[in-house]
N, C-alpha and C positions, 0 to 999 in steps of 0.2 A: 203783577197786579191784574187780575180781573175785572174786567168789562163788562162781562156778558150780564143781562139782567131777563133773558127770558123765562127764567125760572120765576121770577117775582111777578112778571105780567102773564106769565099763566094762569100766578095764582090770582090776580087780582082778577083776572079774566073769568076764572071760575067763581069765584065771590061777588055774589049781586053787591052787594054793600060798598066792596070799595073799586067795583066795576061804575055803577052809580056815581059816588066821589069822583070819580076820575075823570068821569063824563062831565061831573060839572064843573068840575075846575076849568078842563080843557073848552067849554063853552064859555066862561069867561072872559076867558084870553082872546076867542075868534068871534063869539057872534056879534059883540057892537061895532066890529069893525065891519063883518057879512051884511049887517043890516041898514047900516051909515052908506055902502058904498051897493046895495041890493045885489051880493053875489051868493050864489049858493055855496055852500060846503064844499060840493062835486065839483065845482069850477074853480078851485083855489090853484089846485096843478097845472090846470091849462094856465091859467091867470102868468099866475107865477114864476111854473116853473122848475126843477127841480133843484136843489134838495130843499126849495122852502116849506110846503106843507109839513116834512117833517121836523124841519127846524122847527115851524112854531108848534107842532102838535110836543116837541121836549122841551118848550118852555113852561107849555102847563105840564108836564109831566114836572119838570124840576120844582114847578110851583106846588101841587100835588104831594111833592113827597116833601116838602118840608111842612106841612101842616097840621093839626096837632084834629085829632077827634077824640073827644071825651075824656078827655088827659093824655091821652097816650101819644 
């Protein structure tokens, strides 16, 4: 079984479109909590800690890809 997905976030990486999407999903997920508790984005590692930033940055990822754009 394969794991790897950096071939997908390349591509998304290269694609304004679902570079964009991606960005807003994962703002979702973090900025009410950034703005409720006034910490910056950049302070989340300090804050927290590791591996949480990217825990919560693959929850909107997970939320992300389950979401439907224009039918598809």
């Amino acid at each position: 079984m394969r794991n790897d997905i950096s071939d997908l976030l390349g591509f998304i990486g290269r694609n304004e479109i679902w570079r964009d999407r991606l960005q807003k999903v994962a703002a979702e997920h973090l900025m009410p909590a950034l703005e409720e508790f006034a910490v910056d984005h950049d302070e989340i590692a300090e804050l927290l800690g590791e591996p949480w930033p990217g825990v919560l940055w693959g929850c909107g990822f997970e939320d992300f890809l389950g979401r439907r754009y224009g039918g598809r």
